[in-house]
N, C-alpha and C positions, 0 to 999 in steps of 0.2 A: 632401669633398662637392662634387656639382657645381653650379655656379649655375644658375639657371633662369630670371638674368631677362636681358635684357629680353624680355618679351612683347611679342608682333606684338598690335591687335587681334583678327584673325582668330583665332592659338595662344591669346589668353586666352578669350575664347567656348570654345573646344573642352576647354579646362582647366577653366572654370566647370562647364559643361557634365557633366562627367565629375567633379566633387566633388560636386557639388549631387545629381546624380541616378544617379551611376554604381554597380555597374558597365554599362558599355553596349557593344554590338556595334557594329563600325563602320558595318555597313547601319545600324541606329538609329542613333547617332551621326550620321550623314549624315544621315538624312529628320529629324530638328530642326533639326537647323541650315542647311538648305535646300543642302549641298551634294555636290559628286560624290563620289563615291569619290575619284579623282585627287586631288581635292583637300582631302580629309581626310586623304589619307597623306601630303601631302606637310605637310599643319600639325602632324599627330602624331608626327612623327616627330622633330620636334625634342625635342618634349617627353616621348618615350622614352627618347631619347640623353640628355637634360638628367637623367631620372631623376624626373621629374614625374610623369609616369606610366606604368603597366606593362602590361603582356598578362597577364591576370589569367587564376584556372581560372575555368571555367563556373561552380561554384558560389556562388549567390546572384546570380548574373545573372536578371534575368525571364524567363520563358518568351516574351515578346513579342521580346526580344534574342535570343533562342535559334534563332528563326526567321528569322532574317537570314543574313549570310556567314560560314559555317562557319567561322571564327577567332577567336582567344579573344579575350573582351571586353578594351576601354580601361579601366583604373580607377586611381586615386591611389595613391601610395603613401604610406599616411594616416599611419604614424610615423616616416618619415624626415626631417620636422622638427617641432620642437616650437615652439610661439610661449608667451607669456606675458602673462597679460590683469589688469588692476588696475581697480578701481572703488578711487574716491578718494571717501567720506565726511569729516565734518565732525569724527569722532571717532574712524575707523580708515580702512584702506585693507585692502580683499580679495584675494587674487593665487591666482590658476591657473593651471597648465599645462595646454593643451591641444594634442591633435595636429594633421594640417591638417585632419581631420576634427570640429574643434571639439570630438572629445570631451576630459572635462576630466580628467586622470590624476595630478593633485596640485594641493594648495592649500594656502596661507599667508595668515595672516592676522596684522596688528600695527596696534599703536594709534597711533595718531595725537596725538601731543601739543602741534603747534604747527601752523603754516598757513605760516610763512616759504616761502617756495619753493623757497628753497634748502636747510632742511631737508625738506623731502616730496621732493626730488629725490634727497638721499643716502638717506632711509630706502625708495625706491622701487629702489636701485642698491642697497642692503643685502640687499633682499628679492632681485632678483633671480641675486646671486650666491649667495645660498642655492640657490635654486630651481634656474638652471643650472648647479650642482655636482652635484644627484641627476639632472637629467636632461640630459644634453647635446644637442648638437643645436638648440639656441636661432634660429630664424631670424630673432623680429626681437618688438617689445613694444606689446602696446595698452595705452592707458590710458583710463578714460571718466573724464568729470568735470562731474558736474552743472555748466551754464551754457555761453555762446556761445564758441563754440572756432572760430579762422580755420582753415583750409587745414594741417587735420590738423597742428596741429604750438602754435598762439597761444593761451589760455585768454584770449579779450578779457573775459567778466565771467565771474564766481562768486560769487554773494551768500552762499554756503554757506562758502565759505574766504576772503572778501574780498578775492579775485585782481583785479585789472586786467590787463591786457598780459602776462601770464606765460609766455616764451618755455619752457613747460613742457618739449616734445620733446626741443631742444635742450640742456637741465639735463641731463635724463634721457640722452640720449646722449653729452655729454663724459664721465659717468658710467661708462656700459656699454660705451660700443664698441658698441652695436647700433643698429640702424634704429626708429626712434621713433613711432606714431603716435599723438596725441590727438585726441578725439573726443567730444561732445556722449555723456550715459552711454543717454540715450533713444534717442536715433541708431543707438547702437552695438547695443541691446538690438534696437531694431527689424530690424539687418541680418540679427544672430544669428538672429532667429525666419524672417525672409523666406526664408533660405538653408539653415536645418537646423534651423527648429522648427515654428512651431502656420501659419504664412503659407506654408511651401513649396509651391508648383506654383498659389499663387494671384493673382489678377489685380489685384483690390482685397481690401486688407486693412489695420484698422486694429489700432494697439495703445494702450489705453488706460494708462497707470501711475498707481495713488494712494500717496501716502506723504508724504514730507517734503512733495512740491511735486506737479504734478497735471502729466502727460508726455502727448505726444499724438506719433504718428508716423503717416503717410498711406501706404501704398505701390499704384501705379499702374501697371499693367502690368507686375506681378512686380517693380518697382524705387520704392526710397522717393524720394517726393518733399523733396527739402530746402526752408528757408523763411527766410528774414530772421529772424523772431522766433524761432527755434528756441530753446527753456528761458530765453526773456528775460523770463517770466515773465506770459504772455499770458493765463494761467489764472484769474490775480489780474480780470482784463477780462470773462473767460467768464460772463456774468451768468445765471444759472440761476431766481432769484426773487431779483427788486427788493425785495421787503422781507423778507430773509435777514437771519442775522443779518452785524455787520460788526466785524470783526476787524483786527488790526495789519498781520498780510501781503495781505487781498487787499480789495476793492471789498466792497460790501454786496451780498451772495447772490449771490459770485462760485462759478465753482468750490472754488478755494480757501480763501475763508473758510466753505463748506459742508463740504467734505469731504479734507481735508489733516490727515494727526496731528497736526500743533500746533494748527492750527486748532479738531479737535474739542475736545482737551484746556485750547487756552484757551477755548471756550465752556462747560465744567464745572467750570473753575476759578474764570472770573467768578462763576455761579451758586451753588454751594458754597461757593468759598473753601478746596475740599481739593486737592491738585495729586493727580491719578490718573493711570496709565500708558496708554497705549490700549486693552492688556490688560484692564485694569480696568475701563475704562469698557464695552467688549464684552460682559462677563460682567457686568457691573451692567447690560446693557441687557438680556440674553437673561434677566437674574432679574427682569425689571419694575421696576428701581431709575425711578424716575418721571424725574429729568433726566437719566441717561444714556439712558433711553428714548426720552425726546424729540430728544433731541443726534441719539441715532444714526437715530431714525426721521427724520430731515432730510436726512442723509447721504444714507441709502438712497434716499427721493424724488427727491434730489438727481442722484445714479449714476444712477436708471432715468431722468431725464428728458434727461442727457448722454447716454447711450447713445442713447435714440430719436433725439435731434437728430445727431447721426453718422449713424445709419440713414437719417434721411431724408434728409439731404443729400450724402451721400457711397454710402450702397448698395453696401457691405460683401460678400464673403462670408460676413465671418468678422471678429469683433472680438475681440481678447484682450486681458482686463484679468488686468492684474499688478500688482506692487510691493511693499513692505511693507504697506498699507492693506488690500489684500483679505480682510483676517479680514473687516473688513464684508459679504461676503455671504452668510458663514454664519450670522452674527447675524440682519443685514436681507434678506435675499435676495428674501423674499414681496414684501417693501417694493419692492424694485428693480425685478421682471417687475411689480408692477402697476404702474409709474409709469411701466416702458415700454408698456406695451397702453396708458395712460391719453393717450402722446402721440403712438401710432402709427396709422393708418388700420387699422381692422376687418378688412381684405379682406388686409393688409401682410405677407409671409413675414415668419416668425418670426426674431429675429435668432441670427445664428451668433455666441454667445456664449462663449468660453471662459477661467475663469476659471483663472491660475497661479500655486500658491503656489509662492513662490521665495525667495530670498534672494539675499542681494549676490555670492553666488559667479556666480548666471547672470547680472549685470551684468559683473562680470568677465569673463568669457566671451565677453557679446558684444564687447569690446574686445579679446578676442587674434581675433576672427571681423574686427574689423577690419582689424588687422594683416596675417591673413591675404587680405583683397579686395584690399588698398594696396601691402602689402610684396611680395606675391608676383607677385598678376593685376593689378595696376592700375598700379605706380607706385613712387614710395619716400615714405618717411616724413621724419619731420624727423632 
């Protein structure tokens, strides 16, 4: 195999450029990136030789490519490396392969039976000699992990695993022999979508997550904005209604103690006294069960009036809510658009809402999508 890095700034743009939206003709190629000709042959040419990318056939080029310099488009060569992306839960750990085109071509999944660091580090080096023993070709491993993560490599909190300082990367690399990247799993999720899902080719875009904890990721000029409080748990603060109910994890009529699964689940367990699944409580709300009703119709007011405050102060193209929580909007959904009309201006475009059911594999994913911005275009890992 041949190595591909370092990348110049200028060769990663043109590499970006050419995964995210390729395949493209070097006249296109050049009129985005503001540059000559001259000078796009001479930055692609490295990364022909490197094996980065190839002179692709016309087929599936655009017609707008077509119309440029009569030579075959730039494009990746999307499976000559495979990375490997892990979401770290509280009670399993998810793992996919994906190519550099982030699609995802196998998955492993194992449970999680302790938090040591030192054991989630061998069953994370377990998983992935499995993994690259069917697919070889491994260039390098993301990992996401709900809570504040230093400079791709430190887990400083996790309320979810009990981590302090956990030089995660590095476990996981004395491990594998590979290049390591950790990462916020919101962070990670939000790059996945900005680069190859519901955010590509937009300017402003947010993404909302509900589940365990309530995730929020900004992106500004096509690129996510990072933050100090990133998953430190800001959401517990997000005050929605002052006289909400209040709960163990968050403020009174925070996000969180509105609309977070434990959260709803212990508001129906105080009031009953029956522990129910969230499952259950969804289907007890959509049968008129009177307190899952109520629980979830709070929810719902709750999401539509976090969505309008995003709208208005940030003005969106395009907001995607995700996570494990989103069955709420097939229960509550009416609940949700009226509580956005009820806090939006009359006259206000409608928000670009899209709602993704998912599971922990597309968090995984977006950590081997990190892998792939760090390990390849940006940089190294731990």
């Amino acid at each position: 195999m041949t190595d591909w890095l370092p990348l110049s700034p200028a060769e990663r743009s043109v590499a970006i450029e050419v995964l995210v939206h390729g395949p493209l003709s070097r006249t296109e190629l050049a009129r985005r990136l503001n540059l000559s000709q001259g000078s796009l042959t001479r930055l692609s040419k490295p990364l022909i030789e490197s094996g980065l990318l190839v002179e692709a056939p016309w087929a599936g080029a655009s017609a707008e490519a077509r119309q440029g310099r009569p030579s075959q488009p730039l494009d990746v060569v999307a499976d000559s490396r495979s990375f490997l992306g892990f979401k770290i839960t509280d009670e399993m750990v998810y793992g996919v392969v994906t190519s550099l085109r982030s699609d995802i071509v196998a998955r492993l999944d194992r449970p999680l039976t302790g938090h040591d660091p030192k054991y989630v580090a061998d069953l994370l080096a377990a998983m992935t000699a499995e993994l690259a023993g069917r697919h070889p070709a491994v260039a390098g491993i993301g990992i996401g992990v709900g809570g504040f993560v230093r400079e791709y490599a430190v887990v400083g909190e996790s309320p979810y695993l009990s981590w302090r300082d956990v030089p995660l990367a590095g476990l996981v690399r004395e491990r594998t022999g590979l290049p390591v990247v950790v990462e916020n799993d919101v962070a990670a999720l939000v790059e996945a979508e900005t680069w190859f899902g519901a955010g590509r080719g937009l300017d402003r875009f947010v993404v909302l997550t509900i589940g365990a904890g309530i995730g929020y990721g900004l992106v500004l000029g096509g690129r996510r904005v990072p933050y100090a409080e990133e998953d430190r748990g800001f959401g517990r603060h997000w005050i929605i209604d002052p006289q909400g109910p209040l709960t163990p994890q968050g403020e009174r009529g925070s996000a969180v103690s509105l609309l977070t699964i434990p959260s709803i689940r212990y508001q129906v367990r105080a009031a009953t006294g029956r522990d129910a699944s969230y499952e259950e409580i969804l289907a007890g709300a959509a049968a008129g069960e009177p307190m899952a009703a109520r629980v979830i119709g709070e929810a719902g007011r709750a999401l539509g009036t976090l969505l309008a405050q995003i709208a208005n102060f940030v003005m969106p193209q395009k907001i995607l809510l995700a996570g494990e929580g989103v069955g709420l909007m097939e229960v509550a959904g009416d609940t949700v658009r009226d509580a956005v009309r009820a806090h939006r201006h009359p006259l206000a475009a409608p928000i670009g809402l899209e709602t993704k059911v998912s599971d922990f594999h597309d968090w995984a994913r977006g950590a081997a999508v990190l892998a792939i911005q760090v390990l390849v275009l940006g940089g190294t890992g731990g």
